[in-house]
Every structure is written in structure tokens, then in C-alpha cells.
C-alpha positions in Angstrom: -12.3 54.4 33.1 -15.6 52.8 33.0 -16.5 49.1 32.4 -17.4 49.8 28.0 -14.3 51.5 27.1 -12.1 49.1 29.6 -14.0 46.3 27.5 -13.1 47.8 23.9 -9.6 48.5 25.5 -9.0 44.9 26.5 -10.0 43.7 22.8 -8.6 46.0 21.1 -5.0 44.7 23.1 -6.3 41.0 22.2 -6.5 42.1 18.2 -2.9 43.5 18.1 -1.8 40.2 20.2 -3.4 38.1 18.4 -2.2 39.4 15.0 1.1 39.8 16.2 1.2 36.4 17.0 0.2 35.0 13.3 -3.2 33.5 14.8 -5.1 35.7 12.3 -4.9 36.0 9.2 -4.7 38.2 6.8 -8.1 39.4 5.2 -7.5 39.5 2.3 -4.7 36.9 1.2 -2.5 37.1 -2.2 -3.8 33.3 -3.4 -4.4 33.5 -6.9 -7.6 31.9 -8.1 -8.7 29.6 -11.0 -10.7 30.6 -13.8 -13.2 28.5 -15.3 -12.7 26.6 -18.2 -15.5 26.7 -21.0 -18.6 24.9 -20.5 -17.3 24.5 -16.7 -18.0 25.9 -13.4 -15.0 26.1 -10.3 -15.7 24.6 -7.0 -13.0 25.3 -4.3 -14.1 22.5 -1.2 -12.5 24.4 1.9 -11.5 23.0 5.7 -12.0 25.3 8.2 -8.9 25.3 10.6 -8.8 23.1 13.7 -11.0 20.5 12.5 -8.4 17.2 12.6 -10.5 14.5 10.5 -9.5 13.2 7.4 -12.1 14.0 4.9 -13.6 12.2 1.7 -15.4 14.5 -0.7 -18.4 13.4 -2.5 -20.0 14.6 -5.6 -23.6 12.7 -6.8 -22.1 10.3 -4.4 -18.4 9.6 -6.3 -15.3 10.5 -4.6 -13.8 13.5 -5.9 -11.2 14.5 -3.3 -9.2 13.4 -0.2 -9.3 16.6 2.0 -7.1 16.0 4.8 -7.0 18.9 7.8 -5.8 22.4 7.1 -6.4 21.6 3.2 -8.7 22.4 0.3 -9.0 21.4 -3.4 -10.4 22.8 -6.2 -12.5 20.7 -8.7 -14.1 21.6 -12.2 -17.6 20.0 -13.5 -19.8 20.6 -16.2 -22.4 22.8 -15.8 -25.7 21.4 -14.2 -27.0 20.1 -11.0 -24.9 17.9 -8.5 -25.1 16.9 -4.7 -22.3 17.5 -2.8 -21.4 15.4 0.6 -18.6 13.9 2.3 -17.5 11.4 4.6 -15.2 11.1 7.6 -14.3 7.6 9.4 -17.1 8.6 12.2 -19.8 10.4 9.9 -21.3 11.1 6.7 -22.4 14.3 5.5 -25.6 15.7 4.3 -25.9 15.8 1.1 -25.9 20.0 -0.6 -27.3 20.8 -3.9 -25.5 23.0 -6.0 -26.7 24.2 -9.5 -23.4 25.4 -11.3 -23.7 28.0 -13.8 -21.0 28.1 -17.5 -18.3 30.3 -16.3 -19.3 30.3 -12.3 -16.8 30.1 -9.0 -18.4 28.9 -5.9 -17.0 28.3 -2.9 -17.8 25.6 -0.4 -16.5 24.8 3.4 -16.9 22.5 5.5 -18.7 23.6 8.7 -19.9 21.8 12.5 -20.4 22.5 16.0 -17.3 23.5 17.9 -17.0 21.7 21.3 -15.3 24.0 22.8 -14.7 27.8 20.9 -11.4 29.7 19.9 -12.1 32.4 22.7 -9.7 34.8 24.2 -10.8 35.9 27.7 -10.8 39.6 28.8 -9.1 38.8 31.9 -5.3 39.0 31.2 -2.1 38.0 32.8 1.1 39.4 33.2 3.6 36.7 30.9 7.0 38.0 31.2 6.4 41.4 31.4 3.5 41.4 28.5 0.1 40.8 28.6 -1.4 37.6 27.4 -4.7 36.8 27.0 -6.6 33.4 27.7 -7.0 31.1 24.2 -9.5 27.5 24.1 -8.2 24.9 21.5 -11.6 24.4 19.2 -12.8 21.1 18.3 -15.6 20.1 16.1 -18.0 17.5 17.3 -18.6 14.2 15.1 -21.9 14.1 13.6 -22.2 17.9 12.8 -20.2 18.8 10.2 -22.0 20.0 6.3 -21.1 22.1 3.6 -21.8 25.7 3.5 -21.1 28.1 0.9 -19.2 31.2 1.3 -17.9 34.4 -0.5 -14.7 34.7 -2.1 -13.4 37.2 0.6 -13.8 34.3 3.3 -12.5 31.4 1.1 -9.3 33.4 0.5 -9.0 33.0 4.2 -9.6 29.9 4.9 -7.0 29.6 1.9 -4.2 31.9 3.5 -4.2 29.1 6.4 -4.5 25.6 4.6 -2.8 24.5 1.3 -3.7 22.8 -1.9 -3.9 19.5 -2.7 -5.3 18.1 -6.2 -8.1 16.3 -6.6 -8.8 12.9 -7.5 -7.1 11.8 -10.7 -10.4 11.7 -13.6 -13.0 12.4 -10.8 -14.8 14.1 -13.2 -14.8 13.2 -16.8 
């Protein structure tokens, strides 16, 4: 067998292990979405897994949310032009300009530099009787984290792994 196909091979094995195992999720997950209300624009502010600070969301520089790891919020403002940031105990945030539209659902995560990635390894080991690849816990370094928006197919992931909490109680009147 040569080296390309013993490559695609050996991820190909990794996928169905990895899926097996629950570590990745489903594409496209059943979470049901929320519609706009008149005059208002949706933003759903997204974690992206394995990133353990507690996060303060920011909108024109009021708090809006507590986001604490592994979950998201949705929020609803007016139409118009905001700047969204955030803080954690080590960091703050740049600041991301959004222009919300009447009717509009955007989608927002939070994003930084992994110190070390989520990799498998294409060397394997035998693990009682099974093959098993290599995984790297992933960490996100301090200082690089800021807001990136996304489609709805990728928000519905990050969704199928985290779980709601409200936002602040009359963050935006």
C-alpha cells in the first residue's frame, strides 16, 4: 500500500473513532433558532469548546452577558451600529463593529490562538485490542481571543456542544 492511501486510510480510521467516541459533533445539530422580533436584529455570542475562561460580554461598552465556558447567549438590539467586545479576568477584547440590519441573525464566536491544537496523530496504538489514535488537550492563550462572525451551519455546532444561558436581565432597553 503506498504512503497516500495508507495516509487517507489512517484518517479515515481517526473520523469513525473519533465520531464514535462523541468528540465530534454532529453537523448539522436539531437547535431550534430565534426569530427576530420587529424592529430587532438576533445576535447569538458563541464559546468555542476548550476555552476555560469566564467571559464578560460587552456591547458599546455595557455588559450584556456572562458567558461562562461551553456556553452561548442570544441577545436582541435595535437595529443600528454597535461595538462588540468582551472581557476575561486576564484580557480585554477588541472591540468588533457590527451594523445590524431589521429582521437580521448574526452569529458571533469567540476566537484565539490555541497553545497547543486538538490533533490526532497518524501513528496509532494497539488499546485493548482497538486502535486508538494520539489526541492534544487545546488551550487558548490569554491575550488572543476576539470575536469573529460565522455562518449559521457553524454556530449550530458550536451550539450542539455548549448550552444556553440568558443574558443579562434589561441589557438592552
Amino acid at each position: 500500500m503506498n504512503m497516500q492511501r495508507r495516509n487517507l486510510l489512517s484518517r479515515a480510521i481517526t473520523l469513525v473513532l473519533l465520531n464514535a467516541s462523541g468528540l465530534v459533533a454532529a453537523a448539522e445539530a436539531d437547535v431550534p433558532l430565534q426569530d427576530p422580533l420587529p424592529g430587532k436584529a438576533i445576535i447569538y455570542l458563541l464559546r468555542v469548546p476548550n476555552d476555560d475562561v469566564h467571559l464578560e460580554v460587552l456591547l458599546d461598552g455595557a455588559p450584556v452577558a456572562n458567558l461562562p465556558p461551553d456556553k452561548y447567549t442570544v441577545i436582541s438590539a435595535a437595529a443600528g451600529a454597535y461595538l462588540l467586545s468582551g472581557t476575561t479576568s486576564k484580557e480585554v477584547l477588541p472591540s468588533t463593529a457590527l451594523v445590524l440590519k431589521d429582521g437580521e441573525r448574526r452569529f458571533f464566536y469567540v476566537s484565539g490562538a490555541n497553545a497547543n491544537s486538538l490533533g490526532v496523530s497518524t501513528t496509532f496504538l494497539p488499546l485493548f485490542g482497538a486502535l486508538a489514535g494520539l489526541l492534544a488537550r487545546t488551550g487558548t492563550v490569554d491575550g488572543s481571543r476576539s470575536w469573529k462572525e460565522c455562518v449559521e451551519l457553524d454556530a449550530r455546532g458550536f451550539m450542539s456542544v455548549s448550552s444556553l444561558v440568558l443574558p443579562k436581565r434589561d441589557a438592552l432597553s
